[in-house]
BALUM-806109 format. One line per 5 residues: their letters; for each residue x, y, z of N, C-alpha, C. Coordinates in nm, 3 decimals. Layout:
<tinus>
a) X/Y/Z/X/Y/Z/X/Y/Z  ...
</tinus>
This chain:
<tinus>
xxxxx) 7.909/5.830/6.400/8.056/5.826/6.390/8.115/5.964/6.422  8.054/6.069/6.346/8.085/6.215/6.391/8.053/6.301/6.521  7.955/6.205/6.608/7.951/6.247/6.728/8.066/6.195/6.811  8.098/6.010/6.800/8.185/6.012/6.868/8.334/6.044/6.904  8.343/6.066/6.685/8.465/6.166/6.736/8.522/6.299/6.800
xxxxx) 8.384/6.338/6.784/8.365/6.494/6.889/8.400/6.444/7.001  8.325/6.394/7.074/8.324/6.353/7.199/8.463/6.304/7.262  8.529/6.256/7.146/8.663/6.221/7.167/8.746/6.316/7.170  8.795/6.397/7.088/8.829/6.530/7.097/8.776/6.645/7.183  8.695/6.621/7.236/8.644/6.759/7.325/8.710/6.799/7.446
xxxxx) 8.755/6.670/7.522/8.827/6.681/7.656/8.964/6.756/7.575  9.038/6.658/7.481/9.155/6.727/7.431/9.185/6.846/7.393  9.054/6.938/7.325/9.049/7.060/7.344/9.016/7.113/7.454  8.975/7.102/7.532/8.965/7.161/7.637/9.077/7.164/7.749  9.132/7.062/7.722/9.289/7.073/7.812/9.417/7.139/7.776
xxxxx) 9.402/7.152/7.632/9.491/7.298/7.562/9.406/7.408/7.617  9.289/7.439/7.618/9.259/7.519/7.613/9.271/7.618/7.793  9.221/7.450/7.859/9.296/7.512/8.046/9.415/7.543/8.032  9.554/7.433/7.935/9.667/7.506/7.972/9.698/7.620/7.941  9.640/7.660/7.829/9.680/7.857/7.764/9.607/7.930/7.866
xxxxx) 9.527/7.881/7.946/9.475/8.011/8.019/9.587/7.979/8.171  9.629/7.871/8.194/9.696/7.905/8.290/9.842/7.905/8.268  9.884/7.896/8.158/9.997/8.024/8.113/9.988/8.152/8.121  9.881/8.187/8.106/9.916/8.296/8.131/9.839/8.366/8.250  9.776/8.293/8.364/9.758/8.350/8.442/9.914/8.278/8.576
xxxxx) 9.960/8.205/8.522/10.108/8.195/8.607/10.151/8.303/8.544  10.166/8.298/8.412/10.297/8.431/8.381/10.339/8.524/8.507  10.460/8.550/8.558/10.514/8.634/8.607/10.586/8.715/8.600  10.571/8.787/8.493/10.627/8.921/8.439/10.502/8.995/8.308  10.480/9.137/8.358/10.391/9.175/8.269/10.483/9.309/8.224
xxxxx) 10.469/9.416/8.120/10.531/9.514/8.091/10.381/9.612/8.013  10.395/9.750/8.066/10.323/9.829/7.964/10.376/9.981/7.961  10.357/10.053/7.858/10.370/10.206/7.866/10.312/10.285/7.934  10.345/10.390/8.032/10.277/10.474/8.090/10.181/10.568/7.980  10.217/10.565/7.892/10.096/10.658/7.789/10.166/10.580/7.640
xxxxx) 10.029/10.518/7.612/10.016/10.467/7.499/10.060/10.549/7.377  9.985/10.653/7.368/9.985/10.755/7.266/10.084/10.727/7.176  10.134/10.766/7.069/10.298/10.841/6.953/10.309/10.945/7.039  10.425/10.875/7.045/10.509/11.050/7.116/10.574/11.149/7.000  10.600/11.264/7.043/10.653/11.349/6.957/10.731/11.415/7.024
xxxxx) 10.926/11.417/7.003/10.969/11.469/7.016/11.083/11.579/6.938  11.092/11.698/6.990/11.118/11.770/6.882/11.321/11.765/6.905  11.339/11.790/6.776/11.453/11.729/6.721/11.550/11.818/6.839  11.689/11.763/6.897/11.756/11.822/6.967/11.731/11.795/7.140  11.590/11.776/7.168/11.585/11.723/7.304/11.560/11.585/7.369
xxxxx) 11.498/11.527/7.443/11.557/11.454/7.524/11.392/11.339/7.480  11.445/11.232/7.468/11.376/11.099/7.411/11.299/11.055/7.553  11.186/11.037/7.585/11.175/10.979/7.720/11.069/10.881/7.716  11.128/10.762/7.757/11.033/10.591/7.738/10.953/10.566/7.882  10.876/10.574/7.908/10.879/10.534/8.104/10.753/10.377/8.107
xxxxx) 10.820/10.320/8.129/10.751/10.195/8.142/10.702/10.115/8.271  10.608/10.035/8.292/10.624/10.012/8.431/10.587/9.808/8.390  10.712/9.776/8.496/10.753/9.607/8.471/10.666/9.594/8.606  10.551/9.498/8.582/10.531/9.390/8.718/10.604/9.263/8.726  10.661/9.230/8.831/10.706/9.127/8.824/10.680/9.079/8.963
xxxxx) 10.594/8.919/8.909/10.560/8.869/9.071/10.698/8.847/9.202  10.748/8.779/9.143/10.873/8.775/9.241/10.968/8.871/9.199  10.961/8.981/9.369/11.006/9.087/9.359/11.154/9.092/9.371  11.211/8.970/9.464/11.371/8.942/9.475/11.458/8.923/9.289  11.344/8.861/9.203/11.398/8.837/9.081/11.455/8.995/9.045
xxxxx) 11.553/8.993/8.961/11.561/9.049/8.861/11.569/9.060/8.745  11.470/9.126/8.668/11.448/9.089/8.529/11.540/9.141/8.432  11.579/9.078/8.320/11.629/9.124/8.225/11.586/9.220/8.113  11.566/9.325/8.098/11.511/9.412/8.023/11.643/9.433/7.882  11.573/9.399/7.735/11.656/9.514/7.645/11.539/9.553/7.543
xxxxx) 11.591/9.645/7.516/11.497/9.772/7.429/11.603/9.783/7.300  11.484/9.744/7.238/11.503/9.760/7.071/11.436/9.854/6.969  11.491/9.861/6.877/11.448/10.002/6.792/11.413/9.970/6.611  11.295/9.990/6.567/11.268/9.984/6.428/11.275/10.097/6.396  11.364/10.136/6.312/11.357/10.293/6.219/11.257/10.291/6.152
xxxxx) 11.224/10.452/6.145/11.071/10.445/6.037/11.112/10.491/5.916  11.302/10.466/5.891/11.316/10.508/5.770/11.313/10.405/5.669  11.235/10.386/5.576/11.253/10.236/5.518/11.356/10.175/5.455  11.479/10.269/5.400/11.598/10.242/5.389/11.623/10.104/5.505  11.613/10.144/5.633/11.722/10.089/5.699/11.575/9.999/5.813
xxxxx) 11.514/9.925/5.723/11.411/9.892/5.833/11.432/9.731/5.910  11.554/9.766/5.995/11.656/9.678/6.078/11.630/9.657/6.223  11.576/9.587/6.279/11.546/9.616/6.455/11.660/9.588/6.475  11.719/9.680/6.613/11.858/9.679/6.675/11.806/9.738/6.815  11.967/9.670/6.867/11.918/9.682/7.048/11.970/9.808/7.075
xxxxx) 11.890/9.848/7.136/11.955/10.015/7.177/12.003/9.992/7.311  11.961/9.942/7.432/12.024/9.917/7.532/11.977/9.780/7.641  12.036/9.753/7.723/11.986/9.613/7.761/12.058/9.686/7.938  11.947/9.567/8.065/11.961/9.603/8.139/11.963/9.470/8.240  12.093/9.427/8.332/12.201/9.494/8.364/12.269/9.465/8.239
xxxxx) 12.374/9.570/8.186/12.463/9.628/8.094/12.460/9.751/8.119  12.574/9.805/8.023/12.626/9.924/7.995/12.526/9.982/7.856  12.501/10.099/7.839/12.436/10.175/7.714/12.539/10.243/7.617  12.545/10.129/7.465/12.653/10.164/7.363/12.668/10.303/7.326  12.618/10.388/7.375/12.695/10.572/7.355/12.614/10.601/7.433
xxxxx) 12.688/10.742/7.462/12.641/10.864/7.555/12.506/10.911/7.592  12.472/10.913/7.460/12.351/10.962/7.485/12.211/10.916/7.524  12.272/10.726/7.520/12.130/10.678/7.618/12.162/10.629/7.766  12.023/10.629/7.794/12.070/10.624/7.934/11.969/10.515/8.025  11.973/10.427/8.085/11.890/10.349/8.134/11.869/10.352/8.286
xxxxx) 11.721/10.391/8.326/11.676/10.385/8.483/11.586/10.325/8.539  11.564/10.321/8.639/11.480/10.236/8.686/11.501/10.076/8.693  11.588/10.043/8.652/11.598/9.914/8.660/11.578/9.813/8.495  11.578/9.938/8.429/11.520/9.897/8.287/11.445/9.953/8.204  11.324/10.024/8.306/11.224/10.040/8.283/11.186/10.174/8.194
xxxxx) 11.284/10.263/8.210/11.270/10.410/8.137/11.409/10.396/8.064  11.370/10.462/7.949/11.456/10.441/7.869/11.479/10.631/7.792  11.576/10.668/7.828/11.595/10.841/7.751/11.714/10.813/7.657  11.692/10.906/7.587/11.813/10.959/7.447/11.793/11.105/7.449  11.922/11.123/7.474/11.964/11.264/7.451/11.967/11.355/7.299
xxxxx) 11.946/11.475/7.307/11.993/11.539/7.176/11.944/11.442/7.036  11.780/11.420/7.029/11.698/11.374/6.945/11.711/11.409/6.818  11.730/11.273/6.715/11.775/11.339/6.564/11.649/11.229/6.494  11.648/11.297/6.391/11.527/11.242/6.268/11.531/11.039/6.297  11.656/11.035/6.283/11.681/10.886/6.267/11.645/10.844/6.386
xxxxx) 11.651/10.866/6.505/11.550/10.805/6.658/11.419/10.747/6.614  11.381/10.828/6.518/11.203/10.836/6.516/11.160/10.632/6.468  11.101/10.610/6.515/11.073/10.484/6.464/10.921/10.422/6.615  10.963/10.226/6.601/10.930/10.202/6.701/11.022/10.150/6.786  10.994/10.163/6.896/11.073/10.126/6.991/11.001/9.970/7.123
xxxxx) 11.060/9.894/7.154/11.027/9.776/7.123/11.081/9.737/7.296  11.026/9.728/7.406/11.057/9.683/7.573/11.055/9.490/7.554  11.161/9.419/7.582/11.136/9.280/7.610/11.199/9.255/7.762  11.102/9.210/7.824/11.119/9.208/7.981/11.141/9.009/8.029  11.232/8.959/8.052/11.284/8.821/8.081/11.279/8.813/8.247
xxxxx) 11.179/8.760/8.297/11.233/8.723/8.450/11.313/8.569/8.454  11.304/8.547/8.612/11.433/8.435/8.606/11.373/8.285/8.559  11.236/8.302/8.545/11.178/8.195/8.490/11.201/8.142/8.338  11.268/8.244/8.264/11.238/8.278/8.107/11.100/8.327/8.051  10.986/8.341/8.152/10.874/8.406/8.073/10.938/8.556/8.013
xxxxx) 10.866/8.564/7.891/10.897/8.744/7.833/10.762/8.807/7.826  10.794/8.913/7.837/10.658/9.024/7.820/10.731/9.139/7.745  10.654/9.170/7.607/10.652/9.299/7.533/10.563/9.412/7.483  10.587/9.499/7.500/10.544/9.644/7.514/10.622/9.712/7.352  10.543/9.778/7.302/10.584/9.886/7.157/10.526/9.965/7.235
xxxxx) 10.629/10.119/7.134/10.554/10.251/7.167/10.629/10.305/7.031  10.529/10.374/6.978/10.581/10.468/6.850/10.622/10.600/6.855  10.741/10.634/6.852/10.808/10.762/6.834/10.843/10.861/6.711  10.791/10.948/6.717/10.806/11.064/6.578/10.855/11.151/6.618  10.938/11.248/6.506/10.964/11.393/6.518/10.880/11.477/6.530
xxxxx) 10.877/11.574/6.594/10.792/11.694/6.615/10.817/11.811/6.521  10.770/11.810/6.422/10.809/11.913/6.294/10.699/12.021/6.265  10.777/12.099/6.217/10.741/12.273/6.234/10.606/12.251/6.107  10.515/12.315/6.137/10.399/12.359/6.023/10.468/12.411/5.863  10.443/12.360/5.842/10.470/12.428/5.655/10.369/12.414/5.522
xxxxx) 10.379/12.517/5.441/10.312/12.528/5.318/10.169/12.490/5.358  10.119/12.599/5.398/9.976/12.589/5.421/9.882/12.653/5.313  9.771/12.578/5.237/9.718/12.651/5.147/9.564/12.594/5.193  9.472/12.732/5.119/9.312/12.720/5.137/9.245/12.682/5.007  9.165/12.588/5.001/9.079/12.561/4.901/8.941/12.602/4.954
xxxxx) 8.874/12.652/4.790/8.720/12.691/4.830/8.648/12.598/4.752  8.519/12.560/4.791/8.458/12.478/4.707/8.400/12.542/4.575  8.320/12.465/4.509/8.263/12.483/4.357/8.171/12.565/4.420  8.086/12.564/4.570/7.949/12.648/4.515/8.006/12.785/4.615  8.118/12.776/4.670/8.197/12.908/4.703/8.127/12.912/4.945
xxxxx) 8.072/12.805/4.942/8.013/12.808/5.076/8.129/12.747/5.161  8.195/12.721/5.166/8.361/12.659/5.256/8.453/12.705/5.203  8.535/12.672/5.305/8.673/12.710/5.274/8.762/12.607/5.363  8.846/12.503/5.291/8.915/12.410/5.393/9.058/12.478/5.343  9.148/12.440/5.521/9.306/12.452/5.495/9.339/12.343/5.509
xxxxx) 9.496/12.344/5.462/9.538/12.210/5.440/9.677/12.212/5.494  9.731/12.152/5.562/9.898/12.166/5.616/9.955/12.044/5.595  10.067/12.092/5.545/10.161/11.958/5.477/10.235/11.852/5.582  10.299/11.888/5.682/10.323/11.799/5.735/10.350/11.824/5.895  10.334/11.950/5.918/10.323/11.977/6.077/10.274/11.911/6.187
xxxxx) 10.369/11.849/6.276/10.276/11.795/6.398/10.198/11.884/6.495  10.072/11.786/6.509/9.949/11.863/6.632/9.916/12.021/6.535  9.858/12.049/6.428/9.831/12.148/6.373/9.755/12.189/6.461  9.708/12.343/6.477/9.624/12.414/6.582/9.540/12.516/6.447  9.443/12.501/6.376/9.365/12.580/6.276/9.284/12.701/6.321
xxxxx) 9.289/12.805/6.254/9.201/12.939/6.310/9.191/13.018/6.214  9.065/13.089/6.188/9.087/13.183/6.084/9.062/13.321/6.087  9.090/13.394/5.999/9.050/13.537/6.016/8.984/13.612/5.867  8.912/13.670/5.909/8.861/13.765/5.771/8.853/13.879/5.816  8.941/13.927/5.713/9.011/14.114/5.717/9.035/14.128/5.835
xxxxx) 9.183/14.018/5.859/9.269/14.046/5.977/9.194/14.019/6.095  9.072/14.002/6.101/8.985/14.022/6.222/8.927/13.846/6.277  8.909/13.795/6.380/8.922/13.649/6.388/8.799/13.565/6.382  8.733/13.513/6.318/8.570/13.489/6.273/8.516/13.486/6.363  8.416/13.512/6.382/8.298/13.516/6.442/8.200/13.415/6.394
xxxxx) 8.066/13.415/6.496/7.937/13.354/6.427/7.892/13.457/6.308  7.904/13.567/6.337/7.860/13.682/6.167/7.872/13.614/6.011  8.008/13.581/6.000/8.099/13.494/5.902/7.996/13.333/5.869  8.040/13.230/6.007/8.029/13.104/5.991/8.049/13.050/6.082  8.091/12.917/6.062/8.058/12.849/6.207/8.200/12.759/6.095
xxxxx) 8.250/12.686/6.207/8.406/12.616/6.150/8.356/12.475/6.223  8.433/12.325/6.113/8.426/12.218/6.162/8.497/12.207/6.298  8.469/12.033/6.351/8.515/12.018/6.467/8.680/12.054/6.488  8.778/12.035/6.378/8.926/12.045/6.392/8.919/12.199/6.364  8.880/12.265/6.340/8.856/12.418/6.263/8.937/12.421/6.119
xxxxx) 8.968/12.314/6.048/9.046/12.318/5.927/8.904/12.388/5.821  8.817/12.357/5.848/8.723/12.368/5.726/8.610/12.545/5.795  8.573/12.630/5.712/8.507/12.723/5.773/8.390/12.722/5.651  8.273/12.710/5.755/8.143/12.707/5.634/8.060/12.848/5.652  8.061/12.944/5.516/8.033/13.065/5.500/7.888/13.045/5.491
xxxxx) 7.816/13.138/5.615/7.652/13.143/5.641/7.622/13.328/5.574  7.747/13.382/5.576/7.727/13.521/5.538/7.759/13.537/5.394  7.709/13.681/5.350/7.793/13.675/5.239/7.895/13.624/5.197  7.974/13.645/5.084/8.097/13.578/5.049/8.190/13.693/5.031  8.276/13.754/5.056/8.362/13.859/5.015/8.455/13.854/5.121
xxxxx) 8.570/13.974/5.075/8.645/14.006/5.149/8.780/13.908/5.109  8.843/13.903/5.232/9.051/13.852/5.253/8.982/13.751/5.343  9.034/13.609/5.343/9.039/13.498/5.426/9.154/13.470/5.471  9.180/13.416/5.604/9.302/13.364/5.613/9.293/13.236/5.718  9.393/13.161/5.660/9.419/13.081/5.752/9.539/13.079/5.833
xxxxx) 9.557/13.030/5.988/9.660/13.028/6.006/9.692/12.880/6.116  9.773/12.840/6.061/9.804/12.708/6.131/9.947/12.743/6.257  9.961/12.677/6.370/10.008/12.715/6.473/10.046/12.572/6.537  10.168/12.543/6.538/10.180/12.467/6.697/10.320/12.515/6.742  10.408/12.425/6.858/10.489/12.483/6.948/10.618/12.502/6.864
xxxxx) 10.644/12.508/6.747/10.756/12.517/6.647/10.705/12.711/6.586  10.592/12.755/6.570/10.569/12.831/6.520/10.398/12.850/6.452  10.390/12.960/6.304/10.306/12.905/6.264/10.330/12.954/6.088  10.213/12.915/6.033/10.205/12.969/5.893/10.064/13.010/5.860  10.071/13.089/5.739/9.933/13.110/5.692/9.901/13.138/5.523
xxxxx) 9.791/13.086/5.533/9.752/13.129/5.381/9.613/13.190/5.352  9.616/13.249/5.268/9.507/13.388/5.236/9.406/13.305/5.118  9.275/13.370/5.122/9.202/13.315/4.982/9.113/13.475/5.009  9.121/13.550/4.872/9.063/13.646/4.828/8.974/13.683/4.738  8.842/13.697/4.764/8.734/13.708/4.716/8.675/13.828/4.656
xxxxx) 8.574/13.832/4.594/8.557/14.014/4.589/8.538/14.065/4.699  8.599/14.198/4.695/8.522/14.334/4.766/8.425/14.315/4.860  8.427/14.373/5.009/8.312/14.386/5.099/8.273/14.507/5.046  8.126/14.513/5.028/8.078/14.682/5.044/8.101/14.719/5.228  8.172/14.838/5.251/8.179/14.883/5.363/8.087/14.939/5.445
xxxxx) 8.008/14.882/5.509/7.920/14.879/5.610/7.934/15.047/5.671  7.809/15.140/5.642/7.816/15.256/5.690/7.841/15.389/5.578  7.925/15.323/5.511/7.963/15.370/5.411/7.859/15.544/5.315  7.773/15.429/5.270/7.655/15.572/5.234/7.603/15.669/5.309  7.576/15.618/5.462/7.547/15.703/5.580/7.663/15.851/5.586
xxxxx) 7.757/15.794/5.579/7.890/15.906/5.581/7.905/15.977/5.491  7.890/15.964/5.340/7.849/16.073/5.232/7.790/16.097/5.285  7.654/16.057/5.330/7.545/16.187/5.288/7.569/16.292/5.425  7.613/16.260/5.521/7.673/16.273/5.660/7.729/16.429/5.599  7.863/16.366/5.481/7.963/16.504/5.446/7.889/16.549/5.360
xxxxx) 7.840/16.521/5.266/7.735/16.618/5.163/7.700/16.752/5.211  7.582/16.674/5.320/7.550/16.782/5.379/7.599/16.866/5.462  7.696/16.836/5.539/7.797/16.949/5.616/7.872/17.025/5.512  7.921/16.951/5.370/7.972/17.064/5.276/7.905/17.165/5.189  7.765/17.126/5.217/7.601/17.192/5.121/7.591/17.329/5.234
xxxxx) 7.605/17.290/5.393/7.557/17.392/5.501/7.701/17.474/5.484  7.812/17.434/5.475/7.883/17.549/5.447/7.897/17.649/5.341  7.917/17.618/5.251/7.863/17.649/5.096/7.732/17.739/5.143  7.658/17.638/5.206/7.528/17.768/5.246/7.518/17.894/5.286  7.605/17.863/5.363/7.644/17.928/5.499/7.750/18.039/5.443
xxxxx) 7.857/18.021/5.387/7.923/18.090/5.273/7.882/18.206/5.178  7.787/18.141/5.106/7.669/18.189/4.986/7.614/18.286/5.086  7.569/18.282/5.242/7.453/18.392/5.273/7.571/18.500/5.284  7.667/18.533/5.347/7.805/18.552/5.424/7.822/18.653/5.312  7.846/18.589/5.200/7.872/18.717/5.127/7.782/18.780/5.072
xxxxx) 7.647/18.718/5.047/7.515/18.786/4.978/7.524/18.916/5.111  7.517/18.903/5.255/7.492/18.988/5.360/7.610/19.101/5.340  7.730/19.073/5.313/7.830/19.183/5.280/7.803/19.259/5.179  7.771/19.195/5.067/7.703/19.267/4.965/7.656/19.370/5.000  7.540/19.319/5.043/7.427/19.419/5.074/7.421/19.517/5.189
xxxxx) 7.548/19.474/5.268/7.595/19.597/5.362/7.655/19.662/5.328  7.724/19.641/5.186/7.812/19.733/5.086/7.724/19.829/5.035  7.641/19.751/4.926/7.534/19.908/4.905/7.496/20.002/5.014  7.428/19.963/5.085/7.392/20.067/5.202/7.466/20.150/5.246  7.617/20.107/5.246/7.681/20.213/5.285/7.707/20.325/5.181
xxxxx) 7.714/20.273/5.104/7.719/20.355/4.931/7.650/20.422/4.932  7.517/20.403/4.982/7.415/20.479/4.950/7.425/20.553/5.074  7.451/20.531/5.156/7.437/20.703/5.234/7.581/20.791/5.235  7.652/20.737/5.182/7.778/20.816/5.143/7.684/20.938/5.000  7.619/20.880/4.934/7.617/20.921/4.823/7.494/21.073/4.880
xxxxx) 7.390/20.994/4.945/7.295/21.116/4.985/7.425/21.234/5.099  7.526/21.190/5.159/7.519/21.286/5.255/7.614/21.380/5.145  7.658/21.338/4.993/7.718/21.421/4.944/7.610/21.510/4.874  7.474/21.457/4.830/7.386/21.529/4.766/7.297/21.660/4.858  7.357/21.649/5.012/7.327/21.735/5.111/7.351/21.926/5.045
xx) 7.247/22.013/5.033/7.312/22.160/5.025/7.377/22.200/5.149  7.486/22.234/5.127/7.562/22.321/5.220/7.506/22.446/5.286
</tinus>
């Protein structure tokens, strides 16, 4: 009984299953982003979407509008930012290509969200494309933690986009001497002693920041060589001193003494 109802059903799945594939190999309109990635743009400049629409029939023209999810959760509302052919509801957006690129001028916090391409040819097929947009914000409050057995040292940055990590000990920029740093360079694992000023400093195109972790004292490398270095140059003068006047001395008597015989001379 359970075979023949398979058997009965099998063509029927299989003829949904030809029509979804040739839906969508008719489809005639496809849409994608030229770079997938989150974009990051920094607050004040210029928003830029660039998309590229295939559309089999090239005489059609497709209907493009672009919509926007804020990533503020207050207001988490999709709305049309511009639609194409139309006009763009303020100044500052602007639509080219036929739809396909989409800019905003003079970029503010509230832009940041996703942004949402629906492409209509004259058939009514649609094709949609997301791309996620963020602010590009400056590095801040950067601090270093050391571990319990004192062999690392990780930094940490609060909310800076594209952080750039590097470090330095006593101002100077690590070396293999020091350690060797993970793949992001946030973390630096100490192969040398432990001492000295650490620093971190985090960097991208807004600026940078840094934070210090201070350990004991380096003994200064050379250090004893150079006493004994001055010791002895202040022992050879002193020496040198000590003979200086023992020799005056004793060119003092001598003269004394023949002052004294040429007075004991008879006239």
């Amino acid at each position: 009984m359970c075979n023949m109802e398979l058997r009965t059903q099998s063509p029927i799945w299989a003829l949904f299953l030809m029509l979804g594939l040739l839906s969508q190999v008719c489809q005639s309109v496809s849409v994608h982003f030229l770079d997938p990635k989150p974009l990051y743009v920094v607050r004040g400049e210029t928003l830029v979407l660039r998309t590229e629409i295939d559309i089999r029939t090239k005489q059609a023209v497709p209907t493009v509008v672009w919509e926007h999810m804020p990533s503020d959760p207050k207001h988490p509302t999709r709305v049309k930012v511009a639609e194409y052919p139309g006009q763009a509801p303020n100044q500052r957006i602007f639509i080219e290509e036929q739809g396909a690129v989409l800019k905003i001028t003079n970029f503010v916090h509230d832009d940041s969200g996703v942004y949402t391409i629906n492409v209509t040819d004259h058939l009514g097929h649609i094709a949609s494309a997301q791309h996620v947009v963020e602010e590009y914000l400056a590095v801040y409050h950067v601090s270093v933690m050391v571990n319990v057995s004192h062999t690392s040292l990780h930094c940490k940055e609060a909310w800076g986009t594209q952080p750039v990590f590097s470090w330095l000990h006593e101002q100077v920029k690590v070396d293999g001497s020091q350690g060797h740093v993970s793949a992001d360079n946030s973390t630096l694992y100490i192969t040398a002693h432990f001492c000295g000023k650490f620093t971190c400093v985090v960097s991208n195109k807004l600026g940078h920041s840094s934070a210090t972790y201070t350990s004991e004292p380096c003994e200064r490398k050379g250090n004893a060589g150079t006493v004994v270095v001055v010791c002895l140059f202040l022992l050879l003068i002193g020496a040198g001193a000590l003979l200086f006047l023992l020799w005056r001395r004793r060119r003092q008597h001598r003269s004394r003494g023949e002052r004294l015989r040429e007075y004991d001379c008879p006239l």
